[in-house]
N, C-alpha and C positions, 0 to 999 in steps of 0.2 A: 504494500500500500504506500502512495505517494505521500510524501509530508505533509502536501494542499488537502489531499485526500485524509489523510489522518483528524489534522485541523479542523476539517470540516464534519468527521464525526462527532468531535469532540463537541465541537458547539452544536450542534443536533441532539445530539445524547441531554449536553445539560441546558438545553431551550425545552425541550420537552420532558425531563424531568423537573423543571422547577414552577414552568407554566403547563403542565398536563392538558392535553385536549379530551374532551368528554371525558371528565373527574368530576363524580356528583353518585347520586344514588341515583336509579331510574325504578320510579317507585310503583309503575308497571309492567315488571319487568315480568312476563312470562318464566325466564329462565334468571336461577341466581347459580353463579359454582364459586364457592369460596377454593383459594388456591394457595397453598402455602411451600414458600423453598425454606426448608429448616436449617438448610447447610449456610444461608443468606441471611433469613430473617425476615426474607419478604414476605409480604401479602399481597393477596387481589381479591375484592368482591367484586364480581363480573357478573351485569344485569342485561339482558338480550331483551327485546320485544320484538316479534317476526310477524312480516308485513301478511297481508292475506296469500301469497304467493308464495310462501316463505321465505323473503329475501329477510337478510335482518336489518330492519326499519329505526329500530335504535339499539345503540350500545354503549353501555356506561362502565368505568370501572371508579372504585374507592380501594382505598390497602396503602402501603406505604413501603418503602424498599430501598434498597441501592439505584443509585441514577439510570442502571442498564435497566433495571426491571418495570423502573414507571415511564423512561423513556420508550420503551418498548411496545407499553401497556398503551401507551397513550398514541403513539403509530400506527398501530395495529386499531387500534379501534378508527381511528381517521380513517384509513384504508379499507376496511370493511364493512362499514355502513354503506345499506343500502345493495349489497352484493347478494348473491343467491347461495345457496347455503353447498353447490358445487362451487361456484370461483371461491369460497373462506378456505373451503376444504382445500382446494389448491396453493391458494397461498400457503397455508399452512404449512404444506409440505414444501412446497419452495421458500420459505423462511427457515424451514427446519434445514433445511439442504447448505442454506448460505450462511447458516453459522456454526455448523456441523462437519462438512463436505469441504476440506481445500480443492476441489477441482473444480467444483459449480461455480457456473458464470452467474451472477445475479444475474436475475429475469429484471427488465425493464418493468412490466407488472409491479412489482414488490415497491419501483417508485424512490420514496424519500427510506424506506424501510430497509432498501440496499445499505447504508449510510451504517448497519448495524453487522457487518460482514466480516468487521473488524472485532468482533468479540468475539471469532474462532481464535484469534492468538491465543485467548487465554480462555482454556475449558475451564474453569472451574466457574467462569462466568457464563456460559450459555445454558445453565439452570437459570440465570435470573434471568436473561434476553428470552428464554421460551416461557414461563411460568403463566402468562396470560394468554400465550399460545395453546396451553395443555387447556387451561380454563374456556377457549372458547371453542374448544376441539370436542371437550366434553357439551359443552351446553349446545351445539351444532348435532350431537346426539339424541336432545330429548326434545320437545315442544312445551313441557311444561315441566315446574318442578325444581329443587334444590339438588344441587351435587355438593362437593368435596373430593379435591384434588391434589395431588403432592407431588413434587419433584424428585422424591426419595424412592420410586419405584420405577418398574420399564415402563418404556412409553408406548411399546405395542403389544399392551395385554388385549385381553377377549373384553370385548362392552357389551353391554345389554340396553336397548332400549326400554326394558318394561322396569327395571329398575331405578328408584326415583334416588337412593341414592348410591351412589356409585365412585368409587376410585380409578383414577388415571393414572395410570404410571407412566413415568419419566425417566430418562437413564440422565 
């Protein structure tokens, strides 16, 4: 990564970590999954309400964290309002790829979200860049309903839709 390139994360990460976008409760929130990295500290309560089409119509999150995990929280929610609950699901995994993966090219999709590509240098931080990734990965699973989610497990266990409350794991 270029130094410009670095720079430019860095003021991203802490513009959206201090000013958060859609930070608030969303207190019709069909879907709530509370999300916790224990190894971090952080939190997320992550509130979905999905349009008649099921695109999600709004997204909110509240929790408090390291600058990666609310910077994060707060991109990710910018970027997938208003998407259909296929393109989240994609993003998903092309976010998961671009801070997991040294070979992925960011997708132009992911937008200002690339900016966070730079937190595969250091794994021990891509538990807090995904945390509100795993929270909306689960709530993309249910239409209604509380979860509970944690960074301290794998991330591609077995889900169930008919249960309301459920664990996601995370490597």
């Amino acid at each position: 990564m270029s130094l410009e390139l670095e720079e430019l994360y860095q003021e991203v990460i802490l513009d959206h970590s201090r000013r958060p976008r859609n930070f608030g409760d969303l207190a019709d929130a069909a879907v709530r999954v509370h999300g916790d990295n224990p190894a971090c500290g952080d939190e997320i309560h992550l509130g979905v309400k999905f349009g008649p089409d099921g695109e999600l119509e709004e997204i909110k999150f509240t929790g408090h964290g390291c600058a990666i995990s609310q910077a994060s929280a707060s991109l990710m929610t910018m970027k997938l309002k208003g998407k259909s609950r296929a393109e989240a699901e994609g993003m998903l995994r092309a976010f998961h790829d671009l801070v997991t993966d040294e070979t992925a090219e960011a997708p132009r999709t992911l937008g200002d979200l690339r900016m966070m590509q730079g937190v595969r240098k250091f794994p021990q931080r891509v538990k807090c860049a995904m945390l509100a990734w795993r929270a909306i990965e689960q709530a993309l699973l249910q239409s209604a309903g509380e979860a509970t989610i944690s960074t301290e497990t794998d991330f591609a266990a077995p889900r169930t839709r008919d249960s309301a409350q459920l664990t996601i794991n995370d490597n």
